[in-house]
C-alpha positions in Angstrom: -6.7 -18.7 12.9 -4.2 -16.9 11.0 -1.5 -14.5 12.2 -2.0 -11.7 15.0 0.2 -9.2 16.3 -0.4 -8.1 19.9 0.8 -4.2 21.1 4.5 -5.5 19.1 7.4 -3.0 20.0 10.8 -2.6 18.9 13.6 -0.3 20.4 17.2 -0.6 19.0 20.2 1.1 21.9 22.8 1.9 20.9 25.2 3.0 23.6 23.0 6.3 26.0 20.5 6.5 22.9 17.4 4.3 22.1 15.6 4.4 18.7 11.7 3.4 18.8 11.5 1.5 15.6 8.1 0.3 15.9 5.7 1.3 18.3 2.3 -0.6 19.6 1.5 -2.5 17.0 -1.7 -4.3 16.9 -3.1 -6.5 13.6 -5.2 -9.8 13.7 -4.5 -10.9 10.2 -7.1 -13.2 9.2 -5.6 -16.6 6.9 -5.4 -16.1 3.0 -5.8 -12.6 3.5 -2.6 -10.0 1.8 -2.0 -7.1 3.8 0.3 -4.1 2.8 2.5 -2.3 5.6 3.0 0.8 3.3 5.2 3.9 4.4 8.1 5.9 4.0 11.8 4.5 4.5 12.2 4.6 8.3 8.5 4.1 8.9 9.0 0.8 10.8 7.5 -1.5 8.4 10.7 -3.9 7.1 11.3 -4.2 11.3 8.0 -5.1 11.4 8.5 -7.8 8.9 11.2 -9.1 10.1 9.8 -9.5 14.0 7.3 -11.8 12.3 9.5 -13.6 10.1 11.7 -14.4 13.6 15.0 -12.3 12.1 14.2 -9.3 15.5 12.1 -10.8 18.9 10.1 -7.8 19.8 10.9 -5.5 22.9 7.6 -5.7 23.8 4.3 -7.6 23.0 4.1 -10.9 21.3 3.6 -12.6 17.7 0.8 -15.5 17.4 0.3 -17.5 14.5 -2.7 -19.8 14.5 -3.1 -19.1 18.0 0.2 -20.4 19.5 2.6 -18.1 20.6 5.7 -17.9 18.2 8.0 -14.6 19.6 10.7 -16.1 20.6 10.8 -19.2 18.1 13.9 -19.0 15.6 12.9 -18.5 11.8 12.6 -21.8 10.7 10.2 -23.5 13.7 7.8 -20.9 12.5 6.5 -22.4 9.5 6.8 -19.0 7.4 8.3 -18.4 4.3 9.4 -15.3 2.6 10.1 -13.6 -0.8 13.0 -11.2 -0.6 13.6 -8.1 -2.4 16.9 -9.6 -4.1 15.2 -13.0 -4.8 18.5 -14.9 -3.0 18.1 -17.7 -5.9 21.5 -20.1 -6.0 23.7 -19.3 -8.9 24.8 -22.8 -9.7 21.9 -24.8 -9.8 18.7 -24.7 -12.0 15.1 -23.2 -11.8 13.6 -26.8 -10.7 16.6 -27.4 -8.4 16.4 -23.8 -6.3 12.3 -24.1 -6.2 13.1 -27.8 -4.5 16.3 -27.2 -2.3 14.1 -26.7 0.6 12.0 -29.9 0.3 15.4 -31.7 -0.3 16.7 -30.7 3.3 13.2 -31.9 4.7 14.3 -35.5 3.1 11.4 -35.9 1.4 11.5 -39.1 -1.1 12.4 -38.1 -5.1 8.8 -39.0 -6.6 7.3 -36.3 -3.9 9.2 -33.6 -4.7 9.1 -34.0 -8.5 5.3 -34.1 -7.9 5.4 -31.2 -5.7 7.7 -29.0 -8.2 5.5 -30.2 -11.3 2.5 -28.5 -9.7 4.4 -25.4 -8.9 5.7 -24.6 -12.3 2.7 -24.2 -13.7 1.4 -22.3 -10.9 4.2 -19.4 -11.4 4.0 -19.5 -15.3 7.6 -21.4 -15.8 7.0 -24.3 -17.7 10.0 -24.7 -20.3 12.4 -23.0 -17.7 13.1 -25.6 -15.3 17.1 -26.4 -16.3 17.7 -22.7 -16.7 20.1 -20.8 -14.3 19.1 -17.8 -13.2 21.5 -15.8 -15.0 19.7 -17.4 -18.0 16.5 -15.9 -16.5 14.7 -12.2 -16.7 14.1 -10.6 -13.7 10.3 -11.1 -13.5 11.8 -14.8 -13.9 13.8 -15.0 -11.2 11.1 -13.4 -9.2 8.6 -16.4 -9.7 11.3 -19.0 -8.9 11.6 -17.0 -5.5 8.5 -17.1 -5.3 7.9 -21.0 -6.4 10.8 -22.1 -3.5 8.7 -20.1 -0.4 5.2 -21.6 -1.8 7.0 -25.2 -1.9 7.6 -25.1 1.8 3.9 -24.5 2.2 4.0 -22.3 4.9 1.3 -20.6 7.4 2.1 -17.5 6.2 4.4 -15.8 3.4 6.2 -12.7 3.5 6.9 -9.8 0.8 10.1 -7.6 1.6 9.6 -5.4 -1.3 9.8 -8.0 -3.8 9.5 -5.8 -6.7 11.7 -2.8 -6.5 14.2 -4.3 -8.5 12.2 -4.3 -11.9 11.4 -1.9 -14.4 7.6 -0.6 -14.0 6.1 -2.2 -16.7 7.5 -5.6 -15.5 6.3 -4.4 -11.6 2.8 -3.8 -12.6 2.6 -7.4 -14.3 4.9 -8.8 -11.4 2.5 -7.4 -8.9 -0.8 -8.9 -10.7 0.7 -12.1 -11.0 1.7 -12.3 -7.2 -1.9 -11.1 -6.2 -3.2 -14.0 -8.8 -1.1 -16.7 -7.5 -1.5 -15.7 -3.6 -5.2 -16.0 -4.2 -5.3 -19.0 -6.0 -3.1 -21.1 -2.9 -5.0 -18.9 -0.6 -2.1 -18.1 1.7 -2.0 -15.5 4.3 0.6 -13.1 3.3 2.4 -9.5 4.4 3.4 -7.3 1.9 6.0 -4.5 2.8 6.5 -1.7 -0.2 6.8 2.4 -0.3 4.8 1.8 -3.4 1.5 3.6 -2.8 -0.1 2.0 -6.6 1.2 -1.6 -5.5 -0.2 -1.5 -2.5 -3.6 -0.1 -3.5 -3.5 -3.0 -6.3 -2.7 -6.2 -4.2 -4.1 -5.5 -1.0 -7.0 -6.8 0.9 -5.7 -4.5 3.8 -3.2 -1.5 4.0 -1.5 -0.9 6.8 -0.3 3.1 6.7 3.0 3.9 8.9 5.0 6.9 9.8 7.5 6.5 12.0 7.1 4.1 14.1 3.5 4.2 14.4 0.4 3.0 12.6 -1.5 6.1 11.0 -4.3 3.7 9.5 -5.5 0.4 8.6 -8.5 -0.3 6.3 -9.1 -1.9 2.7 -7.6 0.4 -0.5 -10.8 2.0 -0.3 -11.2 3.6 2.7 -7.5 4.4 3.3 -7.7 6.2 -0.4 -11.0 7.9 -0.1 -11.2 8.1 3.7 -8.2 9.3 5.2 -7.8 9.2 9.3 -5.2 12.2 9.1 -3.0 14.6 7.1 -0.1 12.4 6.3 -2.6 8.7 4.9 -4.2 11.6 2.5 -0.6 13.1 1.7 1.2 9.7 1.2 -1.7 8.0 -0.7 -2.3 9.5 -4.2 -2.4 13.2 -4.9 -4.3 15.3 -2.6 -5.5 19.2 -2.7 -5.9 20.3 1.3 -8.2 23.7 2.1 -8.1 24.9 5.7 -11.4 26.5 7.6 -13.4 26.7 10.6 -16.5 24.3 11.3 -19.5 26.8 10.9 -22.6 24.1 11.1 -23.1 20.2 11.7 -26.0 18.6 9.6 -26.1 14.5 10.5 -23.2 13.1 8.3 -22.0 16.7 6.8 -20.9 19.4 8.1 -20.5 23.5 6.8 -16.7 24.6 6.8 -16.0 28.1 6.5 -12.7 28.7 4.1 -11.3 32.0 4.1 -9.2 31.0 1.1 -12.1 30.2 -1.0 -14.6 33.1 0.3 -16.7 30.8 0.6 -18.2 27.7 2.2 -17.8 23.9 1.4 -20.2 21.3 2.1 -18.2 17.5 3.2 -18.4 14.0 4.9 -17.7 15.0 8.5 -14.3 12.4 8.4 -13.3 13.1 12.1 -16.2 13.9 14.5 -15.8 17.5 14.4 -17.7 19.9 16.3 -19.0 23.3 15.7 -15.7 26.2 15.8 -12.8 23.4 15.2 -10.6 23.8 13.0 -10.6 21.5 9.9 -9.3 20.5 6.5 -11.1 19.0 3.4 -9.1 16.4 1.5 -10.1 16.6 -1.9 -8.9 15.0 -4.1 -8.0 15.9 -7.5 -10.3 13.6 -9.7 -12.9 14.5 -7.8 -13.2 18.5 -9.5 -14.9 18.8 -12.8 -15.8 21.7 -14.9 -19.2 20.6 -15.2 -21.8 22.0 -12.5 -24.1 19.7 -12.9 -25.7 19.4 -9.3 -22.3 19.6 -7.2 -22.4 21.9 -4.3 -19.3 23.3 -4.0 -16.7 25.0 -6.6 -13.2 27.1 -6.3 -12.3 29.8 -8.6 -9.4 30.2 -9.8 -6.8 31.1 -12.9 -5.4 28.3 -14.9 -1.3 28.1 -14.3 -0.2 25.3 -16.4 -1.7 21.9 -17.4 -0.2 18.4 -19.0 -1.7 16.4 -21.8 -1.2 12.6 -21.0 -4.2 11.2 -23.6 -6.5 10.3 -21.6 -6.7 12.9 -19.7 -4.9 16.0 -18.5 -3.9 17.2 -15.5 -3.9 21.1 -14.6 -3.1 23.2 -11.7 -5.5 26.0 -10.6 -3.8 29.0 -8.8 -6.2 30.7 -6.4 -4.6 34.0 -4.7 -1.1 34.5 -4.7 0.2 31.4 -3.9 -2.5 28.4 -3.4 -2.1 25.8 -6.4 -5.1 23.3 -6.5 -4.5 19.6 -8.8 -7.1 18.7 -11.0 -7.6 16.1 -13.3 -10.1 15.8 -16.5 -10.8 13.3 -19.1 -11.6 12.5 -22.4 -9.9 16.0 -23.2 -10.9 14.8 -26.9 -14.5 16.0 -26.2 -14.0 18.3 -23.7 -10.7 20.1 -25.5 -7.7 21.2 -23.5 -8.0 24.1 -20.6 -6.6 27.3 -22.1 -3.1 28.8 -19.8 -3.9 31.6 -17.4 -8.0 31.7 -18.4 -9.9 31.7 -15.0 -12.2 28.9 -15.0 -14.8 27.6 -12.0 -14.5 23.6 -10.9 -16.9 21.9 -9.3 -16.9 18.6 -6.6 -19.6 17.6 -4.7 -20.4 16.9 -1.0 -19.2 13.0 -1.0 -16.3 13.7 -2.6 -15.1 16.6 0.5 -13.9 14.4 3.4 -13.6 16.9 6.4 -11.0 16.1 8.6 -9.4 17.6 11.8 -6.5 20.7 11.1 
């Protein structure tokens, strides 16, 4: 049960040219599960969206939901909902009355409804708000009444078109909190579609990682954040220092890489099933690099080229060579004092923290 896309395709023509929009796509979304299609503009992820909702039917493959096959059903025999990125609330009627117009459509009798839209105030947090306009409203506001009229409907699945890019950020991380609270709570399976790396990392049970077209990776915020499939999920998630070498020795999970720009070797995770003399590239990143040796294996030396004091911690850049600038990031800089401008200094990471992948 829940929603499953099978080998889903999109090509738009336009007159001798054809643009792939969204290319084998494969996901068995399990139900009240949230998962994130995150990438770039262009990456395929709103087409994606909107061959589920039933606004594009796939060039190729097909869309099931709870096992029955839904491509080529119009949007509103598919029994799924969604939240869009300009919330699409009617001017001229009132909180209660937009959260409701759809049950009112359905005919469904006065003392139903009022139950129906009792419950779901208090669900999105807008008790007191019901006979307000949403010019009366703030933005996060309007958001949960949006939000309210697609849970109403109850539908099989609920879908996010970047629901929060029109909000300031300290109103998007409480927004975003609030949507993963309340998604839980009714237990609905949902699709999220943002650019926002944070937002997706916060809300997700699964991240789905595109580039063009394609799907560079799907796992939990965990393993797309600390074990990257390729270049671009390591580059597009997070901050990210890459050093380039040659595999010198395999040892079970680990393997040896030989980097010429360090002079020396680092120890890593073997990320990519890499063999002796390929060339590879560790993915560190830059919480992982301390300026305590403890009883980490590897370290880079380097001269310090600037740093930026954000309280609880500071980040710094390391410049090794002419040209190679490596992130790093240290905290409680109360007790451990702020790095001194072009001092050379020695970091430190260890083993787990190097995921080896292929160059």
């Amino acid at each position: 049960m829940g929603l499953e896309l099978r080998n889903i395709k999109k090509v738009f023509k336009s007159l001798n040219t054809e643009t792939v929009a969204v290319k084998d796509f494969n996901q068995n979304i399990e139900e009240g599960k949230l998962v994130t299609l995150l990438g770039p503009s262009g990456c395929g992820k709103t087409t994606t969206l909107r061959m589920i909702a039933g606004f594009e039917i796939p060039t190729g493959g097909r869309v099931f939901l709870n096992d029955v096959d839904v491509t080529n059903l119009p949007p509103n025999k598919r029994n799924i909902s969604m939240v869009f990125q300009s919330y699409a609330l009617f001017p001229h009627l009132s909180v209660e009355d937009n959260i409701s117009f759809g049950l009112k459509i359905k005919h469904l009798n006065k003392k139903e409804i009022a139950k129906k839209i009792n419950a779901m105030i208090d669900l999105v947090g807008l008790r007191g708000l019901e006979k307000r306009r949403p010019e009366q409203l703030s933005g996060g506001q309007q958001q949960r009444v949006a939000l309210a009229r697609s849970l109403i409907m109850e539908p099989l699945v609920l879908l996010f078109d970047e629901p929060l890019s029109n909000l300031d950020a300290k109103l998007r991380e409480s927004m975003r909190l609030e949507i993963r609270r309340i998604q839980q709570g009714v237990n609905i399976t949902s699709v999220y579609v943002t650019h926002d790396q944070v937002e997706a990392m916060s809300i997700s049970d699964i991240i789905v990682v595109m580039n063009k077209g394609e799907v560079m990776q799907i796992g939990n915020p965990f393993e797309i954040y600390a074990k990257p499939k390729n270049s671009f999920v390591a580059d597009f998630i997070g901050r990210v220092n890459f050093i380039d070498g040659k595999v010198e020795s395999l040892d079970g999970e680990y393997v040896v890489l030989n980097c010429p720009l360090l002079r020396k070797k680092v120890i890593g995770i073997n990320g990519d099933k890499l063999e002796i003399g390929d060339s590879a590239r560790v993915v560190l990143r830059p919480e992982s690099l301390s300026d305590k040796k403890e009883s980490r294996e590897n370290s880079i030396e380097g001269e310090i080229s600037k740093f930026v004091f954000l309280g609880s911690n500071v980040e710094y850049e390391l410049l090794i060579g002419d040209d190679k600038r490596i992130n790093a990031v240290t905290y409680n800089p109360i007790e451990r004092k702020l790095p001194v401008v072009n001092q050379k200094t020695e970091l430190y990471f260890s083993k787990e923290s190097a995921w080896i992948i292929r160059n």
